[in-house]
C-alpha positions in Angstrom: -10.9 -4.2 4.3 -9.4 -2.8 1.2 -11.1 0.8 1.8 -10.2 0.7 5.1 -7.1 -0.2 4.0 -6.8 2.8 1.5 -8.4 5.1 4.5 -5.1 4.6 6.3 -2.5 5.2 3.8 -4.2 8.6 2.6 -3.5 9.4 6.8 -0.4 8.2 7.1 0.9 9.3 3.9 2.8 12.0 5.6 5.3 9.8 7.2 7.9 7.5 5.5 8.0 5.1 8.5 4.0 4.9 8.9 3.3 4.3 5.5 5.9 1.5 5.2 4.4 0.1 7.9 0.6 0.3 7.2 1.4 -0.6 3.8 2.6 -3.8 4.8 0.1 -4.8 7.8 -2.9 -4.1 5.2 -1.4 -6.3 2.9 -1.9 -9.6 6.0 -5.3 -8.7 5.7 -5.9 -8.6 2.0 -7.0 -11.2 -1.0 -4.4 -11.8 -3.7 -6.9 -9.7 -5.8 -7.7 -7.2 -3.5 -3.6 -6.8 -3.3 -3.3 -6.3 -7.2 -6.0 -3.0 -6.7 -4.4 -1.8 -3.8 -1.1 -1.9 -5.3 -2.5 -0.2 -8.4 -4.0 2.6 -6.5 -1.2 3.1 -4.2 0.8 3.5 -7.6 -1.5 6.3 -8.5 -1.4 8.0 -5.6 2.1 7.5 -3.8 4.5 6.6 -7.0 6.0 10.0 -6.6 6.5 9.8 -2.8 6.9 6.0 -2.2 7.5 3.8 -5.5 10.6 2.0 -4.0 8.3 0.9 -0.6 5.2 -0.1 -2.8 7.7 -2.4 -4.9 8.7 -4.4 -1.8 5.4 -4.5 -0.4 3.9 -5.9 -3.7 7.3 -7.4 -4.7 5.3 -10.9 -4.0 2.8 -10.4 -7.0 5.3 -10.4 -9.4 
């Protein structure tokens, strides 16, 4: 689930709106641990484009 999850965000990456939303729906789907490496990768790939909707999403980690 977590590449598939990854998959989708790479695709979607070009729309604000999709990406907030994918973002979250992967995240119903995930383990707490397999949260923590999503959220670290979408930090290295989207921190430039989308750190304030990777926050939120992940906001419940903290």
């Amino acid at each position: 689930m977590l590449e598939y999850s990854k998959t989708i965000l790479q695709k979607v990456s070009f729309s604000r709106e999709l990406f907030r939303k994918e973002l979250f729906k992967s995240l119903t789907g995930l383990k707490n641990e397999e949260a923590v490496v999503l959220q670290v990768w979408c930090l290295l790939m989207f921190k430039d484009q989308y750190s304030d909707i990777i926050r939120d999403a992940f906001s419940y980690l903290a």
